[in-house]
N, C-alpha and C positions, 0 to 999 in steps of 0.2 A: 361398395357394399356397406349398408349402415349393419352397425353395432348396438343396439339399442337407438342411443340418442349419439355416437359416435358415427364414427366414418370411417372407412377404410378404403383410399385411393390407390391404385395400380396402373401405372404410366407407361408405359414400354412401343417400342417399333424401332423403325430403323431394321439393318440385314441382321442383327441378332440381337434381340428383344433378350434384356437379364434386371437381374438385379442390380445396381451401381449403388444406386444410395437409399437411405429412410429414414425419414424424418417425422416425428411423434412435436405435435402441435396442441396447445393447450391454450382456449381461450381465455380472453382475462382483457379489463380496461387499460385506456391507453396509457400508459407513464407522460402523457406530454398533455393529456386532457380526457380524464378519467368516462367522460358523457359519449367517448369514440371507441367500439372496441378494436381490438385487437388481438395480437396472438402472443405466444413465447414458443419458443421449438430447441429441439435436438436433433440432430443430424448424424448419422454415422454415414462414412463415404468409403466404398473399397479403391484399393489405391490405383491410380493413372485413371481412375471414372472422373465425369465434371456432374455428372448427374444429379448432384447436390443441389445446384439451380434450380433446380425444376423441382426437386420432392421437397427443399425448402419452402418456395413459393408458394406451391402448391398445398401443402399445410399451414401454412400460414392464414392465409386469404380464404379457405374455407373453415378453418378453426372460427376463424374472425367473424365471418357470415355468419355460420350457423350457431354459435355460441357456444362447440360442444371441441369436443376432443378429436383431433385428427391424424391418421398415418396414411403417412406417401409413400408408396416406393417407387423408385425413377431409373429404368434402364433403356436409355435410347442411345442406338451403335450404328455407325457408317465407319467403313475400314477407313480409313487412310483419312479420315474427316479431315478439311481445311479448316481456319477458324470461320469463313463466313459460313461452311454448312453448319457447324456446330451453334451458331447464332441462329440459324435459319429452324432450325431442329429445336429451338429453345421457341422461338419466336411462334411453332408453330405447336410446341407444347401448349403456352399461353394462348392462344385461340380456343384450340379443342377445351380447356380448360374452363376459359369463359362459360362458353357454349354450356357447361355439361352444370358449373355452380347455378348458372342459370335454371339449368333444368332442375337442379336439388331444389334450389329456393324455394318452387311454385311446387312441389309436391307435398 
């Protein structure tokens, strides 16, 4: 959802789709070569979630793109998740995610 000139991202799937983490992203040039942007962020994560990964990321990377202010929230759930679903489930965040900055960019 834009917010003005902000963004507001909402991540979720998996057998129960919640809230786990959020993260508030704020752009700004890079500290290692000011000509590159990038991001700064804050993260709040409910406890036993990893969903921090992803609504990190994912504010991160479109703060950075779009030069504005970004929130993520990230709740992706499988019972009993092993560690390769829970990578697969990230891996497949990062996809859908490409896909969709892609579609911000050109609007």
């Amino acid at each position: 959802m834009r917010v003005g000139t902000d963004l507001v991202l909402t991540i979720w799937g998996g057998t129960v789709p919640h809230v786990g983490a959020v993260a508030l992203a704020q752009a700004r040039p890079s500290l290692a070569d000011p000509g590159v942007a990038s991001a700064t962020s804050s993260v709040l994560t409910l406890l036993g979630h990893k969903d921090d990964v992803v609504a990190r990321e994912a504010a991160d990377r479109f703060a950075a793109a779009l030069g504005s202010t970004v929130v993520a929230t990230a709740g992706l759930h499988v019972d009993a998740a092993t560690p390769e679903e829970i990578q697969t489930l990230i891996a497949t965040a990062r996809c859908c995610l490409d896909q969709l900055l892609g579609e911000v960019m050109t609007d």
